[in-house]
C-alpha positions in Angstrom: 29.0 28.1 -79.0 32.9 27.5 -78.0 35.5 29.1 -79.8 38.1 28.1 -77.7 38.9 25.4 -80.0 39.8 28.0 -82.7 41.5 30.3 -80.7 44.3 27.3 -80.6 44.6 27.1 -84.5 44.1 30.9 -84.9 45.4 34.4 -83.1 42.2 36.5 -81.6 43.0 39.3 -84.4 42.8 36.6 -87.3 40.1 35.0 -85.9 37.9 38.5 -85.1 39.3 39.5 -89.1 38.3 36.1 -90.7 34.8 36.6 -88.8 35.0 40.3 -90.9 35.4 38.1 -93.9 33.2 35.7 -93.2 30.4 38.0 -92.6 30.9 40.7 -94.7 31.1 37.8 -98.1 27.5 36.7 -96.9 26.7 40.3 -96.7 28.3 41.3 -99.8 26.7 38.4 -102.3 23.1 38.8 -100.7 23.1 42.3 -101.1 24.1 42.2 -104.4 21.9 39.2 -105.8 18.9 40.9 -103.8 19.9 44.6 -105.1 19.2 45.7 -101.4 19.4 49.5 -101.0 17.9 51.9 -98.7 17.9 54.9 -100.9 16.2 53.0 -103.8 13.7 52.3 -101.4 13.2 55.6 -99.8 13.1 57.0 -103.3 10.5 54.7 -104.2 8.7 55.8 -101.1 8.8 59.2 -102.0 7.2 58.5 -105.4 4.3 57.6 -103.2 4.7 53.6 -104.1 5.9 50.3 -101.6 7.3 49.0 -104.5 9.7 45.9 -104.5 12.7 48.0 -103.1 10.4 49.0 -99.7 9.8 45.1 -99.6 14.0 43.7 -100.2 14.8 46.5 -97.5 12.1 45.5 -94.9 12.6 42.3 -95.7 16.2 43.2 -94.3 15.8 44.9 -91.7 13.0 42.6 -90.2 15.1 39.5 -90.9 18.4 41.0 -88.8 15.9 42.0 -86.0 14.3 38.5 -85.8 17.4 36.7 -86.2 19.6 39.1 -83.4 16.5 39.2 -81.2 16.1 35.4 -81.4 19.5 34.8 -80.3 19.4 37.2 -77.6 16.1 34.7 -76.2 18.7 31.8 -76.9 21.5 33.4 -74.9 24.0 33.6 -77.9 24.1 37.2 -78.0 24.2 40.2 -75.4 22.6 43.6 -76.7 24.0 45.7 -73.5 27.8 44.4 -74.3 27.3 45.6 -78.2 29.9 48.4 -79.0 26.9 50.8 -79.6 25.0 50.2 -76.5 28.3 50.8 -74.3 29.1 54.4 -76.0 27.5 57.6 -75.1 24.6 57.9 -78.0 23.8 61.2 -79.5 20.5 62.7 -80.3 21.6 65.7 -81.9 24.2 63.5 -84.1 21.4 60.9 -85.0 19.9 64.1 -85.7 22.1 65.7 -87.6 23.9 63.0 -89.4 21.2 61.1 -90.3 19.5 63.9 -92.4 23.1 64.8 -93.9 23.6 60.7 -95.1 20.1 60.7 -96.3 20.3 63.5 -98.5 24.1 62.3 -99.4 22.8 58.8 -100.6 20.3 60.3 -102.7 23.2 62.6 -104.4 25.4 59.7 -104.8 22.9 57.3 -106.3 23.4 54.7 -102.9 24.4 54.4 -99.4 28.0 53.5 -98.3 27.1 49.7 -98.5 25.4 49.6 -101.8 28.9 52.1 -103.3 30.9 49.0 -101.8 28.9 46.6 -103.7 28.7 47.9 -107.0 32.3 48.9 -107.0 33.2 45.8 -106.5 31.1 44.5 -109.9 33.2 47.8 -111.6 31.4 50.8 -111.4 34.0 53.4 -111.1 31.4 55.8 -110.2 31.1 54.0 -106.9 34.6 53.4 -106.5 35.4 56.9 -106.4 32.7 57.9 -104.4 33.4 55.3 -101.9 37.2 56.3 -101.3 35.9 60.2 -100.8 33.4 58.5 -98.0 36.0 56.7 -96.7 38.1 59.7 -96.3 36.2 62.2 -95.2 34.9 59.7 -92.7 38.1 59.7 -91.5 38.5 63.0 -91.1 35.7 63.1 -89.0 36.7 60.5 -86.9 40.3 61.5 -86.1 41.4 64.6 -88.6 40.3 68.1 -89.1 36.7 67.1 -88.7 36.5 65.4 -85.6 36.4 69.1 -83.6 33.2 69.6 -85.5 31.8 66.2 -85.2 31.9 66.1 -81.6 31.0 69.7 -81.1 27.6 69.0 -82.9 27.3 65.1 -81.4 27.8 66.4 -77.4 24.6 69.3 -77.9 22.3 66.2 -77.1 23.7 63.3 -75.8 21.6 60.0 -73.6 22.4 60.0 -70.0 24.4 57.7 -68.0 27.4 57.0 -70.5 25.8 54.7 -72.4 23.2 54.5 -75.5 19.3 53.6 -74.3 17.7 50.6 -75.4 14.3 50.8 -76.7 13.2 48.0 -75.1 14.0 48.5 -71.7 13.2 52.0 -71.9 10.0 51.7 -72.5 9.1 48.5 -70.0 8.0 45.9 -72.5 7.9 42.7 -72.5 10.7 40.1 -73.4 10.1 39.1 -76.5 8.7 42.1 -78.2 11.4 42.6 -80.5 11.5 39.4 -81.8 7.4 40.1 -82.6 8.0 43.1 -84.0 10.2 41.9 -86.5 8.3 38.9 -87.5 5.3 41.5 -87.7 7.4 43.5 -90.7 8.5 40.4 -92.4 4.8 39.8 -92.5 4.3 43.3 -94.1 7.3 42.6 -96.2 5.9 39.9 -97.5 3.1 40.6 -98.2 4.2 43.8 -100.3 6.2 41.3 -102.2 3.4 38.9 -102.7 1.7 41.8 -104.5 4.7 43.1 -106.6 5.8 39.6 -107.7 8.8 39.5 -106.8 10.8 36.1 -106.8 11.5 33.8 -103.9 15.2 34.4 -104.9 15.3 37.9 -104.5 13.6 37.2 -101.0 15.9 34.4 -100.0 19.4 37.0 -100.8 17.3 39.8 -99.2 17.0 37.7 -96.1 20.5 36.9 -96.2 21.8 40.4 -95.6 19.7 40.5 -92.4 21.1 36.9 -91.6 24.9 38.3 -92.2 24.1 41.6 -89.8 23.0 38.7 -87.1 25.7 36.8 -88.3 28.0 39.5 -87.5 26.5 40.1 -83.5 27.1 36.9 -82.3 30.3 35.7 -83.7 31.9 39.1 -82.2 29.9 38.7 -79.3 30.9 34.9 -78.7 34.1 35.7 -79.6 34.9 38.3 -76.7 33.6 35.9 -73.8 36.7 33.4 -74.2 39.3 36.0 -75.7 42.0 37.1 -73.6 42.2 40.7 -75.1 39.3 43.0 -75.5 37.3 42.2 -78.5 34.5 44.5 -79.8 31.2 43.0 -80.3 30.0 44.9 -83.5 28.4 43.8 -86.9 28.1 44.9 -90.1 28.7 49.0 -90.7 30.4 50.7 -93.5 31.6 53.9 -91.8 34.2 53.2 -89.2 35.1 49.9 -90.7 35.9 52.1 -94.5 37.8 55.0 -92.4 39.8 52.0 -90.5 40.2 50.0 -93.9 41.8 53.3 -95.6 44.3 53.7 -92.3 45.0 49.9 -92.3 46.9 50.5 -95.6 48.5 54.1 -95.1 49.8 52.8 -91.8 52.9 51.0 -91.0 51.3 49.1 -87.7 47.9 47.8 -89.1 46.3 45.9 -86.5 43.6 43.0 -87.8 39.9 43.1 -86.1 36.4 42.6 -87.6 36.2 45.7 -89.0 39.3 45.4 -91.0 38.2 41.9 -92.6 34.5 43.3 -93.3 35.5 45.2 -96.2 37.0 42.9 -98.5 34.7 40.2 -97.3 31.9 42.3 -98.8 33.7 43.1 -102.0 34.5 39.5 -102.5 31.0 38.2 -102.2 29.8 41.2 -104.1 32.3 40.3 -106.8 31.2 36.6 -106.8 27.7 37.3 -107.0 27.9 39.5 -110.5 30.5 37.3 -112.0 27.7 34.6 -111.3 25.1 36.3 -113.2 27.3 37.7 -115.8 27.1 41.3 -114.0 31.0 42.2 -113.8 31.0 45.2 -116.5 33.0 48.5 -116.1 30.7 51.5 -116.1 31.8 55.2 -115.7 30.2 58.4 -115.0 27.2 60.1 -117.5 29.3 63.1 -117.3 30.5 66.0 -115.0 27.3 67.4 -113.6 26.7 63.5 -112.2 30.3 63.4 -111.2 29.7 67.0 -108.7 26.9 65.4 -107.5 28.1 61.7 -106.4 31.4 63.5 -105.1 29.2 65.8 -102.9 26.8 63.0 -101.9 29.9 60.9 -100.6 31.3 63.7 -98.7 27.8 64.6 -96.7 27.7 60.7 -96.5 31.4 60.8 -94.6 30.7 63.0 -92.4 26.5 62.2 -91.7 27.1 58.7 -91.0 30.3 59.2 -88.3 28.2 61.9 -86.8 25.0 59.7 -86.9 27.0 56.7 -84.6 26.7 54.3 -88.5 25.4 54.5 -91.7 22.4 53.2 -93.1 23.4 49.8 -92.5 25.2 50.2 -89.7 22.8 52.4 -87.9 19.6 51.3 -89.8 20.0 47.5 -89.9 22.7 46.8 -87.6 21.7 49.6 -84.5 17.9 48.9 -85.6 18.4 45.3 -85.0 19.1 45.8 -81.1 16.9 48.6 -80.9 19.6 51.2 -80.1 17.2 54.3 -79.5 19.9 57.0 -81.5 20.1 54.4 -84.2 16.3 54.1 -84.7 16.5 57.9 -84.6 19.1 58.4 -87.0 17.3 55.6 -89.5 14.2 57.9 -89.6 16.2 60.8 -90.2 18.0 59.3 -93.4 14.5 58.6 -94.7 13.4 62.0 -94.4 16.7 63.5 -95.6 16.4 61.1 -98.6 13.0 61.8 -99.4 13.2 65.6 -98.9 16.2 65.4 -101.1 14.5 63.7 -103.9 11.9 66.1 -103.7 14.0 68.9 -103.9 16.6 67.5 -106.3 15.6 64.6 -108.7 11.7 65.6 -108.5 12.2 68.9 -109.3 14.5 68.4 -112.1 12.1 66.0 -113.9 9.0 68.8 -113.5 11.2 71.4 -115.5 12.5 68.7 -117.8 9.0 67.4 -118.6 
């Protein structure tokens, strides 16, 4: 794949932002036609069923690892030059975040990706949950938080400077990602075989996988012919919402992938309810709801800077190239989450009944 051609019509920081928009509109209309959501599936999980949400989000998650790990085998895309892999990668962080973001999604009825999605088909509730994620993960990325962030990410970090591949780490063979992943679209499948769900909703849940793929190599393609350092990253919601919220209070906004993956997702969220007929303005119940999503955005904030992504950019996106502190902070969102319902929403409907 040559981009050189482009680069002569377009300037690298258009180019890397129209990739943003490219990707993040795929993204954004998949997610919302398939309803993907990783706390409606760990919720559903810890009801004790693999319902059709477990299937849409390992459908997912399988489809971004077979399609990243299949162009890795064709030589379109470098794990070890990701943004992620070349970074220190923290245990404790994985840790530490990803039980904080798990618990937060649960509060705030969604993950940072699915708040970006229905806000854009008007729900306020996710709107102004979303701009408190996006500001307190700011705040752990450059303001007052960012002391405590890095206090808690250096008490276990990987060795050598750089995050540890799963793969490699553990000697296997070339080749057993791209199994594993068609093993758990397998799994997926057949979980949606039994729950009946439509080849639509299967088709848009493979599409968010595709876009996180989608993502990898056009950043990744994109830095072996620019002349200026271009990130090779994919689809995340944490960095990419601080950056977006800077990008507008700043005077000097500079254009990358991040900055175009925003509005790309709102855009295809957008198209994909006005569709179906699903563009409606909806508020919160009340104030008790209204605590709660505002404190499940903040933990979110901070749990998924901390973490090194959120649950797409560390669950799908770090998952997909088997980053070892993203695998570990995945697993810690689900048990946050399902400790959380538990605890919170479980526990309220046994003194309600």
């Amino acid at each position: 794949m040559d981009l050189t051609p482009l680069l002569d019509l377009i300037e690298e920081p258009w180019l890397a932002a129209l990739f943003g928009l490219l990707t993040g509109a795929v993204f954004g209309f998949a997610a919302q036609r398939s309803s993907f959501c990783l706390r409606a599936a760990t919720v559903e999980f810890a009801r004790g069923r693999l319902g059709p949400r477990v299937a849409v989000w390992l459908l997912t998650f399988s489809t971004a690892v077979i399609w990243v790990q299949g162009a890795r085998l064709a030589g379109l895309f470098r794990p070890d030059e990701a943004r992620m892999m070349a970074v220190t990668g923290s245990w404790s962080g994985a840790v530490i975040g990803g039980l904080m973001f798990g618990a937060g999604m649960v509060l705030a009825r969604g993950c940072s990706g699915r708040l970006l999605v229905l806000a854009a088909t008007g729900n306020l509730r996710s709107v102004v949950s979303g701009l408190i994620f996006a500001v307190v993960a700011q705040m752990a990325l450059h303001g007052w938080l960012a002391p405590l962030r890095q206090w808690l990410a250096g008490l276990w970090v990987t060795p050598g400077g750089r995050n540890l591949d799963l793969m490699a780490a553990l000697a296997l063979p070339e080749g057993t990602g791209l199994v594993l992943g068609l093993a758990t679209a397998a799994l997926a499948l057949w979980l949606a075989a039994r729950q009946a769900i439509g080849w639509g909703v299967l088709v848009f849940a493979s599409g968010v996988g595709f876009a996180v793929a989608m993502g990898w190599v056009l950043t990744f393609q994109l830095s072996q012919v620019a002349f200026e350092p271009v990130s090779v990253t994919s689809a995340t919601f944490s960095g990419p919402s601080a950056n977006m919220l800077m990008f507008f209070l700043t005077d000097n906004p500079a254009l990358d992938f991040d900055i175009g993956l925003v509005p790309g997702v709102a855009l295809g969220a957008f198209v994909g309810a006005a569709l179906r007929r699903e563009l409606r303005f909806q508020g919160f119940d009340g104030e008790s709801q209204m605590r709660r999503s505002m404190a499940g955005a903040v933990l979110m904030g901070f749990g998924a800077m901390l973490a090194g992504g959120c649950a797409i950019g560390a669950g799908v996106t770090g998952g997909s190239i088997f980053a070892a502190t993203a695998w570990l902070a995945l697993l810690c969102m689900w048990i946050g989450a399902v400790v959380t319902d538990f605890l919170v929403d479980q526990q309220r409907e046994r003194v309600t009944a």
